[in-house]
PDB file with SEQRES, HELIX, SHEET and CRYST1 records, atoms N, CA, C and O in Angstrom:
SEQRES   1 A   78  UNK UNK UNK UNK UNK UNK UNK UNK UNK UNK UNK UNK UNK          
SEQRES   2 A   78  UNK UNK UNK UNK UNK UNK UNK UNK UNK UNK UNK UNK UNK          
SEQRES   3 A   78  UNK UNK UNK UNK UNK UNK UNK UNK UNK UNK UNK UNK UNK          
SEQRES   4 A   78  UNK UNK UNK UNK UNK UNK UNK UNK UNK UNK UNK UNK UNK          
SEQRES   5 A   78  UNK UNK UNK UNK UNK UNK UNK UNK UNK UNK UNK UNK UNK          
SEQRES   6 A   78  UNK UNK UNK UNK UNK UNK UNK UNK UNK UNK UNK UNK UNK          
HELIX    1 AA1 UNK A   16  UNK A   27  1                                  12    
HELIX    2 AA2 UNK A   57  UNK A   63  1                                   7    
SHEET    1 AA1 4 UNK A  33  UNK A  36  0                                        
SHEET    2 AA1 4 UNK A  47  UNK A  51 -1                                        
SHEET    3 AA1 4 UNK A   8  UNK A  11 -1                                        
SHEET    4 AA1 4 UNK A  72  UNK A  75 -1                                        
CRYST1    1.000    1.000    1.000  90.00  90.00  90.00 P 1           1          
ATOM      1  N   UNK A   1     200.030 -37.255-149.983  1.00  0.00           N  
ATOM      2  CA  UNK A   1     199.941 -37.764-148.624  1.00  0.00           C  
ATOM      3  C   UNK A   1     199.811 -36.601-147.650  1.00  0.00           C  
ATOM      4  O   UNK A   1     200.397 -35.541-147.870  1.00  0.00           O  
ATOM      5  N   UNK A   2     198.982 -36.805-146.480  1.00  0.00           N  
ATOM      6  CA  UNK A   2     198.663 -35.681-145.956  1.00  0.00           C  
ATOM      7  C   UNK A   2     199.789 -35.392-145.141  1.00  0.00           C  
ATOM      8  O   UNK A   2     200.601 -36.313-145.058  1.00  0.00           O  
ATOM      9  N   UNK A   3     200.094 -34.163-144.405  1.00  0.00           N  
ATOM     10  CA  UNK A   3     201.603 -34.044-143.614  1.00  0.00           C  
ATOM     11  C   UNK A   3     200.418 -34.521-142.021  1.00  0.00           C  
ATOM     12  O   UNK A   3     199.227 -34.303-141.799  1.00  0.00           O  
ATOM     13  N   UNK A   4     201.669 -35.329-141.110  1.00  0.00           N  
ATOM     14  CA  UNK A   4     201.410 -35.529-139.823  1.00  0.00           C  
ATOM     15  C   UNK A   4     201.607 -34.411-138.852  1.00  0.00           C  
ATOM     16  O   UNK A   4     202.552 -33.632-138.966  1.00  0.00           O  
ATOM     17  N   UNK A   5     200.628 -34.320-137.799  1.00  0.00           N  
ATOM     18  CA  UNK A   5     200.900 -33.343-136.910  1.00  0.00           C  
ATOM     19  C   UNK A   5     200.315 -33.970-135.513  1.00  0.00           C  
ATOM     20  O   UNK A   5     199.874 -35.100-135.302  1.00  0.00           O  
ATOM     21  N   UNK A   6     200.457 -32.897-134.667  1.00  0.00           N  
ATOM     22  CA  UNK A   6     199.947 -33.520-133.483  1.00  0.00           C  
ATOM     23  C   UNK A   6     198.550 -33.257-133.667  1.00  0.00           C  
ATOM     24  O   UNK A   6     198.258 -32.537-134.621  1.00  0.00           O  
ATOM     25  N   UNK A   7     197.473 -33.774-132.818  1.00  0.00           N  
ATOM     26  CA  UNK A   7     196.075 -34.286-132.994  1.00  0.00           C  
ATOM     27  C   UNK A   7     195.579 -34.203-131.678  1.00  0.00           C  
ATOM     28  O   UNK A   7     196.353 -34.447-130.753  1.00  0.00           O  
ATOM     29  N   UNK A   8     194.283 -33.865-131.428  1.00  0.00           N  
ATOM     30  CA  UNK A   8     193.676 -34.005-130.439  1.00  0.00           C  
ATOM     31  C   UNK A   8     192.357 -35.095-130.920  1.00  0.00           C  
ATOM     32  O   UNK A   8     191.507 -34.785-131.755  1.00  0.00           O  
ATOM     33  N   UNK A   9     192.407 -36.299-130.256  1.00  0.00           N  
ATOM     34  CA  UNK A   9     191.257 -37.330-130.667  1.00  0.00           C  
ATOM     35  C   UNK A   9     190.758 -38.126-129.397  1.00  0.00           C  
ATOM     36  O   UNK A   9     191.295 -38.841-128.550  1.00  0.00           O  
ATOM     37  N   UNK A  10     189.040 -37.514-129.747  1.00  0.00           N  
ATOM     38  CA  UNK A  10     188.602 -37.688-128.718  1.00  0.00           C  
ATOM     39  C   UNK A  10     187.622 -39.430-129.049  1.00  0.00           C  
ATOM     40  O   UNK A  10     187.017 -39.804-130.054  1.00  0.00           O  
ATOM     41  N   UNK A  11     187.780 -39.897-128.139  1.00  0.00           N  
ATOM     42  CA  UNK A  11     187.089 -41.702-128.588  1.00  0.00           C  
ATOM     43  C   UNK A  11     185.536 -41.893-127.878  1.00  0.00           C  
ATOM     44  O   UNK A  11     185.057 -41.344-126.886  1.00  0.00           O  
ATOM     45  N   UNK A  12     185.072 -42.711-128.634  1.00  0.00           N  
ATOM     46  CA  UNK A  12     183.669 -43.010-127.692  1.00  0.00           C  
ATOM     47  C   UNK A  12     183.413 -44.816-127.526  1.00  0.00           C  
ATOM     48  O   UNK A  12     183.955 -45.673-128.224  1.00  0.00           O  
ATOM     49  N   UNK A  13     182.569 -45.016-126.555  1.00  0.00           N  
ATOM     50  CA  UNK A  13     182.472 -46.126-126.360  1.00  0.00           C  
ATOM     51  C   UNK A  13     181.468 -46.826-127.216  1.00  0.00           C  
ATOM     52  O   UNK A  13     181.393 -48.011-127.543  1.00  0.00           O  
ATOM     53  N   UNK A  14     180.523 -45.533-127.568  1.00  0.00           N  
ATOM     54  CA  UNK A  14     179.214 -46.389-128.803  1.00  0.00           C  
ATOM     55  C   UNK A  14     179.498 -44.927-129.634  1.00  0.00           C  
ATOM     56  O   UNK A  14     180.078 -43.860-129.429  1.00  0.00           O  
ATOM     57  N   UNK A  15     178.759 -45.544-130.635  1.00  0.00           N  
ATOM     58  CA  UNK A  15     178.544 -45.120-131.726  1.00  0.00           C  
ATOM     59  C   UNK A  15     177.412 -43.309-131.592  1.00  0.00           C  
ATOM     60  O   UNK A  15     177.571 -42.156-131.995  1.00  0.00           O  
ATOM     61  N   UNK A  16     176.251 -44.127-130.722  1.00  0.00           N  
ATOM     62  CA  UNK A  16     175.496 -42.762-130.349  1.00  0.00           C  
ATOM     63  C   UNK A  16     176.083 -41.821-129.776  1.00  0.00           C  
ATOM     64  O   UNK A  16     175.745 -40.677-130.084  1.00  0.00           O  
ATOM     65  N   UNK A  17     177.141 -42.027-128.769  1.00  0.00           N  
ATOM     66  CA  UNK A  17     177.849 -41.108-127.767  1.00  0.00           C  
ATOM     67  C   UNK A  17     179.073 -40.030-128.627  1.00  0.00           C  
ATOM     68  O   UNK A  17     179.743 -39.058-128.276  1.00  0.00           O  
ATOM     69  N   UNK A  18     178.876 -41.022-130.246  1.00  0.00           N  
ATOM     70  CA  UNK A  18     180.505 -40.402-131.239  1.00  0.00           C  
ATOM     71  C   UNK A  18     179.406 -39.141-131.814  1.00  0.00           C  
ATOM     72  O   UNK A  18     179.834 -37.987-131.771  1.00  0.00           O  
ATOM     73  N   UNK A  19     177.976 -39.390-132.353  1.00  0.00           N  
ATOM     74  CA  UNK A  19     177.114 -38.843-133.342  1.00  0.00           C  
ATOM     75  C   UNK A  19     176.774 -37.801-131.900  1.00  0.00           C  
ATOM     76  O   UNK A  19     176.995 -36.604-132.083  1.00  0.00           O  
ATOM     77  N   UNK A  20     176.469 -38.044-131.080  1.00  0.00           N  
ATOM     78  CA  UNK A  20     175.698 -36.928-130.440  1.00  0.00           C  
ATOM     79  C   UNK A  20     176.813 -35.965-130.149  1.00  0.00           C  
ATOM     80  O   UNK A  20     176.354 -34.858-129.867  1.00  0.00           O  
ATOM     81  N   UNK A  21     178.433 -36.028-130.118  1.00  0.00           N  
ATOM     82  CA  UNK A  21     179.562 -35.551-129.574  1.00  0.00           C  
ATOM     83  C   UNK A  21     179.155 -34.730-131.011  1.00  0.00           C  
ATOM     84  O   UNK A  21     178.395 -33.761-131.040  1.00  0.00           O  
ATOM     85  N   UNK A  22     179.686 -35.204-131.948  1.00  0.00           N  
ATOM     86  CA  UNK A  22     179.707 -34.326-133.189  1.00  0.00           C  
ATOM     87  C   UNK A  22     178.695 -33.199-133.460  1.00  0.00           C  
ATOM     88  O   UNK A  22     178.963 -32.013-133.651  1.00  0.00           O  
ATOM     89  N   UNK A  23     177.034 -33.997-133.438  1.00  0.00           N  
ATOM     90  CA  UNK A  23     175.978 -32.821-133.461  1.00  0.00           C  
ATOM     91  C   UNK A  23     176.210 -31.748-132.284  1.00  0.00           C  
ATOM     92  O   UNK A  23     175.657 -30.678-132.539  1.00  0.00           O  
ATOM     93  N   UNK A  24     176.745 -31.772-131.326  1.00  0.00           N  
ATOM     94  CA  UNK A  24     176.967 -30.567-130.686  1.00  0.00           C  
ATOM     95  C   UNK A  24     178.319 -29.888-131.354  1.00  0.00           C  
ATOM     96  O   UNK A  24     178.472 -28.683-131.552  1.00  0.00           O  
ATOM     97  N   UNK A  25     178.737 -30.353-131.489  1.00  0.00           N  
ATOM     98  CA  UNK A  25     180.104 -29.668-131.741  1.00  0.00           C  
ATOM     99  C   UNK A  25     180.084 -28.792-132.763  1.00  0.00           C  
ATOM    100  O   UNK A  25     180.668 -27.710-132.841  1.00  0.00           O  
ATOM    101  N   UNK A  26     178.887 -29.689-134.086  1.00  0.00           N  
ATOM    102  CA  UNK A  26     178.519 -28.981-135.542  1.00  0.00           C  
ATOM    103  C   UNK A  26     177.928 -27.538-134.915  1.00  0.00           C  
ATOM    104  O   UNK A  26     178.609 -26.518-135.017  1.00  0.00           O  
ATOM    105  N   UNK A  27     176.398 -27.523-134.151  1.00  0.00           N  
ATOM    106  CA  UNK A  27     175.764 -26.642-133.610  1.00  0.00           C  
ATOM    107  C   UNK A  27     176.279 -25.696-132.953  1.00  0.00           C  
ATOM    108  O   UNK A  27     175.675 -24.628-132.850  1.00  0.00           O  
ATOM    109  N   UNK A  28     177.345 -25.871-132.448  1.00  0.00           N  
ATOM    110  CA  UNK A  28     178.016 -24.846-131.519  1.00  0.00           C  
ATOM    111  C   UNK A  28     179.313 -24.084-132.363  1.00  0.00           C  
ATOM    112  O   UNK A  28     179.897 -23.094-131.924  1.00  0.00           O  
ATOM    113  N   UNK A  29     179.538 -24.552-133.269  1.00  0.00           N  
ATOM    114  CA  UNK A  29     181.087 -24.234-134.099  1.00  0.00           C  
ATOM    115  C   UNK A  29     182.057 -24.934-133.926  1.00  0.00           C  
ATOM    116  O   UNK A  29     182.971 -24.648-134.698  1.00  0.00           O  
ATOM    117  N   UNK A  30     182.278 -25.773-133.215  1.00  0.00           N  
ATOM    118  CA  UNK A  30     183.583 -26.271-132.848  1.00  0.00           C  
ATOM    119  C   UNK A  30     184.139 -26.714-134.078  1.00  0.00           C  
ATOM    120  O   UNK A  30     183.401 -27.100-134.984  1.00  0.00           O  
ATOM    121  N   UNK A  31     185.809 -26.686-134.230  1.00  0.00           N  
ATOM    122  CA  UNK A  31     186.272 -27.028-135.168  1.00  0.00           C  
ATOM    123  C   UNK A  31     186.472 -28.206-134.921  1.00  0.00           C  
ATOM    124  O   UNK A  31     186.695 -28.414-133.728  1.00  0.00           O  
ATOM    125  N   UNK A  32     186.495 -29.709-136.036  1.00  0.00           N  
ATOM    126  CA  UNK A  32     187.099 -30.731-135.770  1.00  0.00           C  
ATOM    127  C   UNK A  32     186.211 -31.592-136.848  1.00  0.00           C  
ATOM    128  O   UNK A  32     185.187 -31.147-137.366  1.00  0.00           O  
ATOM    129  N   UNK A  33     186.737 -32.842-137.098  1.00  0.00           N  
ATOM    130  CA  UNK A  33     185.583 -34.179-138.183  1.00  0.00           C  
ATOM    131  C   UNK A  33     185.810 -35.447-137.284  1.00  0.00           C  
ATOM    132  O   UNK A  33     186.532 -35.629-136.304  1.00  0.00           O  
ATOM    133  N   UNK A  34     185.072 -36.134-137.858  1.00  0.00           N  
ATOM    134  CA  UNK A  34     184.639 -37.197-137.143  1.00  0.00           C  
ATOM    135  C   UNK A  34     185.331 -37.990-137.893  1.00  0.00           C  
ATOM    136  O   UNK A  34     185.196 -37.674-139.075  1.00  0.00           O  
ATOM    137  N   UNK A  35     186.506 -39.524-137.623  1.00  0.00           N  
ATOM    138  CA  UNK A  35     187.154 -39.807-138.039  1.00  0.00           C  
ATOM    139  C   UNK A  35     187.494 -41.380-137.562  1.00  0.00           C  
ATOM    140  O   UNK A  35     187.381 -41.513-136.343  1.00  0.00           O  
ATOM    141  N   UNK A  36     187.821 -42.392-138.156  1.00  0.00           N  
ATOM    142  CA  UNK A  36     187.900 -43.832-138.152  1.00  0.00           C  
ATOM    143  C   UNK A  36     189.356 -43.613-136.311  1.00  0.00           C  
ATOM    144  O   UNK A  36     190.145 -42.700-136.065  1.00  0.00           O  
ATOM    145  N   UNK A  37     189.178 -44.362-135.852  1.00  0.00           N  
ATOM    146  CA  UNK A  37     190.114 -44.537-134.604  1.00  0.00           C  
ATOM    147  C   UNK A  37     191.218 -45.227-134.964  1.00  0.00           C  
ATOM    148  O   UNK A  37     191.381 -46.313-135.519  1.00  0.00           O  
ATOM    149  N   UNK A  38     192.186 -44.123-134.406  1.00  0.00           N  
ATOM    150  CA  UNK A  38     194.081 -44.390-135.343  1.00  0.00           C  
ATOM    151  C   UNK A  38     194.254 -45.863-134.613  1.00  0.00           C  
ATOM    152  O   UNK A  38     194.052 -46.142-133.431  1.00  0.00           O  
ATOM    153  N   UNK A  39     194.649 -46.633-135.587  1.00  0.00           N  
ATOM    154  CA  UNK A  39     195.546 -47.545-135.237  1.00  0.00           C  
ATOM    155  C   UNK A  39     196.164 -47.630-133.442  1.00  0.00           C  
ATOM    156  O   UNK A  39     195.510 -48.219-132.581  1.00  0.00           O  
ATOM    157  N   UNK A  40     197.042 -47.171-133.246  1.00  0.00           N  
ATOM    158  CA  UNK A  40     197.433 -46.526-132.281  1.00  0.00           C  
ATOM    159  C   UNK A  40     196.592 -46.436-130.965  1.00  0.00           C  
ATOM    160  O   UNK A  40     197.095 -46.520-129.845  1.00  0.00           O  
ATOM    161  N   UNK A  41     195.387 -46.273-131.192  1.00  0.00           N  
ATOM    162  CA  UNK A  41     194.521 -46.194-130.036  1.00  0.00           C  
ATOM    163  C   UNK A  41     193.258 -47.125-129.998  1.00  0.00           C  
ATOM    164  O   UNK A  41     192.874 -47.557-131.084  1.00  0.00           O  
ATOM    165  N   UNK A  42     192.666 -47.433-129.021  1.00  0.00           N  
ATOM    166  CA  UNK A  42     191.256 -48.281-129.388  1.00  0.00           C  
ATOM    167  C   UNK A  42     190.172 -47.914-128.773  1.00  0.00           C  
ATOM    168  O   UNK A  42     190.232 -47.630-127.576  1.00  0.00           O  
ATOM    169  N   UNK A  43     189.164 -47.860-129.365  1.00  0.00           N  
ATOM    170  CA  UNK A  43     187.623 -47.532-128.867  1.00  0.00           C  
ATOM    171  C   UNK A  43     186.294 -48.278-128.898  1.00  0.00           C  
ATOM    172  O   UNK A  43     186.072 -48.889-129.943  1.00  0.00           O  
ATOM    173  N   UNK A  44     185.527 -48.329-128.101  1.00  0.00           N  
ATOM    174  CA  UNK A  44     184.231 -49.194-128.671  1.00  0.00           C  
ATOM    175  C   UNK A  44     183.821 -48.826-129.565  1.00  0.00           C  
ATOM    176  O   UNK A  44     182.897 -49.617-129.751  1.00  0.00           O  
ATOM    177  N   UNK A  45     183.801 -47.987-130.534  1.00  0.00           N  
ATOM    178  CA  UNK A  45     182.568 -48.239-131.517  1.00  0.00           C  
ATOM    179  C   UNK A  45     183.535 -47.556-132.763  1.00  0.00           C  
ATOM    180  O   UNK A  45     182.767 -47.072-133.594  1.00  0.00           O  
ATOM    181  N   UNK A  46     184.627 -47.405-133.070  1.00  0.00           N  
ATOM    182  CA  UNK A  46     185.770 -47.372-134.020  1.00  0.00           C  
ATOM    183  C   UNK A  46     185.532 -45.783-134.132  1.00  0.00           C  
ATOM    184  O   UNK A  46     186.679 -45.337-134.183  1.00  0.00           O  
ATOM    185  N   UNK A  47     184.771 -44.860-134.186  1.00  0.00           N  
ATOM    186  CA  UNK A  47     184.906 -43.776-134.841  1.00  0.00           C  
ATOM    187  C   UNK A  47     185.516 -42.700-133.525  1.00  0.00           C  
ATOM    188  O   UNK A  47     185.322 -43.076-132.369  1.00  0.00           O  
ATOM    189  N   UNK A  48     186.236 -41.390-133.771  1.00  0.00           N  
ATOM    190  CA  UNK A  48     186.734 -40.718-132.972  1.00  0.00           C  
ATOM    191  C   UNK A  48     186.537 -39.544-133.311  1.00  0.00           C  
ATOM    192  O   UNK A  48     186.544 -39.774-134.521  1.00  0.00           O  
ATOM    193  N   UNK A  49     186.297 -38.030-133.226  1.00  0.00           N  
ATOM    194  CA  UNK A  49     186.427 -36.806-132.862  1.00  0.00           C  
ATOM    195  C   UNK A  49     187.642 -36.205-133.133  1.00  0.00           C  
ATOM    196  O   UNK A  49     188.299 -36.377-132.107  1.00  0.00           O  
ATOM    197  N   UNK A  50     188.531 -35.401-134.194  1.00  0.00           N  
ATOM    198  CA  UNK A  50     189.724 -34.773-134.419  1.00  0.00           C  
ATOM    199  C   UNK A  50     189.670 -33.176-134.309  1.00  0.00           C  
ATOM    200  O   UNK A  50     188.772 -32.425-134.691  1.00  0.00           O  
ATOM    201  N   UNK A  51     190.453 -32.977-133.902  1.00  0.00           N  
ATOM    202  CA  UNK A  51     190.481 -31.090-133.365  1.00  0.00           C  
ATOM    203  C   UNK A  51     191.574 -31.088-133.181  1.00  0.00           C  
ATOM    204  O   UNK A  51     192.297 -32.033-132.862  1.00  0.00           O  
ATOM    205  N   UNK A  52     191.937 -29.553-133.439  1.00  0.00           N  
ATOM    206  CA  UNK A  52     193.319 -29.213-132.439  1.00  0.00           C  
ATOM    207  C   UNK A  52     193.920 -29.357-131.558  1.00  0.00           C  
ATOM    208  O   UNK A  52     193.571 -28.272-131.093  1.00  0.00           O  
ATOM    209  N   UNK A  53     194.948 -29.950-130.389  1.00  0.00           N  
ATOM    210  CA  UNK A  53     194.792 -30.268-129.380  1.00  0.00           C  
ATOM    211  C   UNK A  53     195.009 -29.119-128.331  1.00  0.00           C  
ATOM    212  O   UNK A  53     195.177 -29.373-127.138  1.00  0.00           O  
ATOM    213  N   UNK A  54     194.996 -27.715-128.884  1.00  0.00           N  
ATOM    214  CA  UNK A  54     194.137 -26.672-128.146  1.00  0.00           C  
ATOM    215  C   UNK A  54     193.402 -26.627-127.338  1.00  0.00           C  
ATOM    216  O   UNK A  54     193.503 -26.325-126.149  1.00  0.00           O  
ATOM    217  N   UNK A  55     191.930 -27.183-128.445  1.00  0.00           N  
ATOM    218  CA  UNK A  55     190.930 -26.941-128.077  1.00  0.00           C  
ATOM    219  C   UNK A  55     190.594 -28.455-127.010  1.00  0.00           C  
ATOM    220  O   UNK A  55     189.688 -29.195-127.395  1.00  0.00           O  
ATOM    221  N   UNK A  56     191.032 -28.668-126.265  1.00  0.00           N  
ATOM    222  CA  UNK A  56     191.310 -29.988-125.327  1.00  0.00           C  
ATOM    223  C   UNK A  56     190.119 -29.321-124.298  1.00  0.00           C  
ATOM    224  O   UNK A  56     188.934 -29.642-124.198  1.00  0.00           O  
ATOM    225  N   UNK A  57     190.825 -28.358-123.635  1.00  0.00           N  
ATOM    226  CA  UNK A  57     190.117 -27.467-122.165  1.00  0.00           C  
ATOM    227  C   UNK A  57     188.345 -27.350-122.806  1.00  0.00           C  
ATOM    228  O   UNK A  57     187.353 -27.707-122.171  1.00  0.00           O  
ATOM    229  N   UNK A  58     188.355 -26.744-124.225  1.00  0.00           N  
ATOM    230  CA  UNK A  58     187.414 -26.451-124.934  1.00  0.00           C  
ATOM    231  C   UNK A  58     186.368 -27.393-125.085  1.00  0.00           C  
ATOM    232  O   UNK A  58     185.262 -26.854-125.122  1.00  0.00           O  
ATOM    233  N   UNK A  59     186.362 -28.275-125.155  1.00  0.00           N  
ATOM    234  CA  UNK A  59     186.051 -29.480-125.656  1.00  0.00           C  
ATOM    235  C   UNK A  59     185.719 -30.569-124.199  1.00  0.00           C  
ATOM    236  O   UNK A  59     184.618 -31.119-124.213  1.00  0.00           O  
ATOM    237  N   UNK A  60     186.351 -30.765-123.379  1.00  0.00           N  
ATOM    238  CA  UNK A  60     185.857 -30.906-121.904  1.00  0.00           C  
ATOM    239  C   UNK A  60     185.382 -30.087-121.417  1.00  0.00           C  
ATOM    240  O   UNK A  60     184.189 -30.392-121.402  1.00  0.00           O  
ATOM    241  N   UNK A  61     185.494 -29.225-120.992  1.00  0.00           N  
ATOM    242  CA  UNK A  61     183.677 -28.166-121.204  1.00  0.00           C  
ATOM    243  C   UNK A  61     182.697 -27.924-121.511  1.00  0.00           C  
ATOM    244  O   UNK A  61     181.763 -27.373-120.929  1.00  0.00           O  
ATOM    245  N   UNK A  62     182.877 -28.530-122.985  1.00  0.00           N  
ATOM    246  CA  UNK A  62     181.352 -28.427-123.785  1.00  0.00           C  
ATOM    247  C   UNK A  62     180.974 -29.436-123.269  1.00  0.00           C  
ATOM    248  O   UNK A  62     179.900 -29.263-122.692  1.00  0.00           O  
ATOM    249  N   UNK A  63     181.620 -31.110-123.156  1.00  0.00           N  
ATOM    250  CA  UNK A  63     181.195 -31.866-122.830  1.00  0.00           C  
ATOM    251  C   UNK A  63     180.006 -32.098-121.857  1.00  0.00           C  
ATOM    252  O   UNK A  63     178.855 -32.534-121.877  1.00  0.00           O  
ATOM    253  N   UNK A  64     181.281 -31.356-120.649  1.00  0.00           N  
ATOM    254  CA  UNK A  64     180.546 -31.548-119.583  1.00  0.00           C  
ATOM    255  C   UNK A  64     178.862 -30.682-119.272  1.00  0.00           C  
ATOM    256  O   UNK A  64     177.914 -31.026-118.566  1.00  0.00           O  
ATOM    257  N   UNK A  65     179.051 -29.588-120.067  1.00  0.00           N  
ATOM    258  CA  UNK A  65     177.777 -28.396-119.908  1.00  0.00           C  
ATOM    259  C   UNK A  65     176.932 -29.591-120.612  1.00  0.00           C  
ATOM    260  O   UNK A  65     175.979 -29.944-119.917  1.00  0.00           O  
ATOM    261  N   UNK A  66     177.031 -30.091-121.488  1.00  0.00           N  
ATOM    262  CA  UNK A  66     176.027 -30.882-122.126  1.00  0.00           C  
ATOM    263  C   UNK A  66     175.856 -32.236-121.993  1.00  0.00           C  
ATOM    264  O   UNK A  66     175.365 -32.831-122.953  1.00  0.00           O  
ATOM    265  N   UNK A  67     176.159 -32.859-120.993  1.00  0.00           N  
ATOM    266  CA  UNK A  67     176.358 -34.392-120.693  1.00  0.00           C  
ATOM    267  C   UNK A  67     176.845 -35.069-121.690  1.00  0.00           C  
ATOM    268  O   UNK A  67     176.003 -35.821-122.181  1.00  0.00           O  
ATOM    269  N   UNK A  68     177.838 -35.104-122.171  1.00  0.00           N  
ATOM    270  CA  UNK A  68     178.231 -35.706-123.859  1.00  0.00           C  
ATOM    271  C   UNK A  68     179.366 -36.374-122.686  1.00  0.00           C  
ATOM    272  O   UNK A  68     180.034 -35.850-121.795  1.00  0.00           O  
ATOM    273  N   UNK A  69     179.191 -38.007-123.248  1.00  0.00           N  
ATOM    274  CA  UNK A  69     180.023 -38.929-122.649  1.00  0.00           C  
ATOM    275  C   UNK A  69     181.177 -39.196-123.956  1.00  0.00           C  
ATOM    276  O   UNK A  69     181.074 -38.946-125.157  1.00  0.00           O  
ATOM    277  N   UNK A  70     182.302 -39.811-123.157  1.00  0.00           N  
ATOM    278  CA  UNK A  70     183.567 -39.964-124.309  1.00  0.00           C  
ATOM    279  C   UNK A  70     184.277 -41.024-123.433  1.00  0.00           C  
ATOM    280  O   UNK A  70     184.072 -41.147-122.226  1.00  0.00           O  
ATOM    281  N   UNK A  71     185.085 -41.737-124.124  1.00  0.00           N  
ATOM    282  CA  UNK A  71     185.869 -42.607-123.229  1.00  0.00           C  
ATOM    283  C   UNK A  71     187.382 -41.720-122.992  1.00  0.00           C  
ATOM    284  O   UNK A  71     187.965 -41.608-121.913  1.00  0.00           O  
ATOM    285  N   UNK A  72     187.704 -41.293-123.969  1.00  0.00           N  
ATOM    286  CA  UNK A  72     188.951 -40.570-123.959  1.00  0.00           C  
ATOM    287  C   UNK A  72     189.679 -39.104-124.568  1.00  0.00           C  
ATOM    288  O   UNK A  72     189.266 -38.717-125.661  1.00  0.00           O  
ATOM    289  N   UNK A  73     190.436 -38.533-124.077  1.00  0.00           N  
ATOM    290  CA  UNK A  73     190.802 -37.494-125.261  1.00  0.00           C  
ATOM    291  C   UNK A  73     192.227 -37.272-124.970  1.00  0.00           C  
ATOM    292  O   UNK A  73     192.759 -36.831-123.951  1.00  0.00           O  
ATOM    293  N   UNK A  74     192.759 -37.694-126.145  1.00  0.00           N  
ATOM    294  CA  UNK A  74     194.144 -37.881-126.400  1.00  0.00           C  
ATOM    295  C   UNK A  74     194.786 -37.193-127.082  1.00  0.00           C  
ATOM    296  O   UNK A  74     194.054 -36.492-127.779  1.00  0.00           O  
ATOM    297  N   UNK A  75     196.168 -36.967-127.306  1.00  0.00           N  
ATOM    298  CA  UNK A  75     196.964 -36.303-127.913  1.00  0.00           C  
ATOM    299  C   UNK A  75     197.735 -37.222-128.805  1.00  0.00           C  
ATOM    300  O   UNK A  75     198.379 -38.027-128.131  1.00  0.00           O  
ATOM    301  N   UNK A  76     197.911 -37.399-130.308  1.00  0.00           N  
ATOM    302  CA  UNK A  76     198.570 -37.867-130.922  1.00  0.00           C  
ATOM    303  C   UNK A  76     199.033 -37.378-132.334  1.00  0.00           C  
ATOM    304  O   UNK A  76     198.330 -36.655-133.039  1.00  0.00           O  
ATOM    305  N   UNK A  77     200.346 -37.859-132.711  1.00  0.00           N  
ATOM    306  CA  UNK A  77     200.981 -37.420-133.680  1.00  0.00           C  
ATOM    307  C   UNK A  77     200.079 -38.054-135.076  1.00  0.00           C  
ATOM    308  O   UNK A  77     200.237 -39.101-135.705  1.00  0.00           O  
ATOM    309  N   UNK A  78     199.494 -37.392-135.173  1.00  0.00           N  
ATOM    310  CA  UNK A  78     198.495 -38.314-136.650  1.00  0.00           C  
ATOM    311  C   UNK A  78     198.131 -37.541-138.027  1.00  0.00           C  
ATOM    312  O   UNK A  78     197.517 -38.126-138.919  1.00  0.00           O  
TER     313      UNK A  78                                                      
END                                                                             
């Protein structure tokens, strides 16, 4: 069983907005996988964005330089 930690998970409202978040993230280095949406939280299109919750500042930045839409980015114990 994997050990729990805190989480940075970022949500999208569609599905294109989860895939285009990721292809930048792949292209640029960012650390993180693309991942089913915890229980715990809800999103339109089920899949979510996992990273460190570090890289938070990191990650709303890239966003924004690149118009990459998200509904949320959260902090959770997962």
């Amino acid at each position: 069983m994997r050990k729990k930690e805190w989480k940075l998970i970022v949500t999208f409202h569609t599905t294109a907005d989860a895939i285009a978040f990721e292809k930048v993230c792949k292209e640029t280095g960012k650390d993180g996988r693309m991942i089913p949406v915890p229980r715990e939280l809800s999103a339109g299109c089920g899949l979510a964005w996992c990273a460190a919750p570090e890289k938070k500042e990191e990650l709303q930045e890239l966003a924004e330089k690149q118009s990459l839409l998200y509904e949320e980015m959260t902090e959770l114990f997962y």
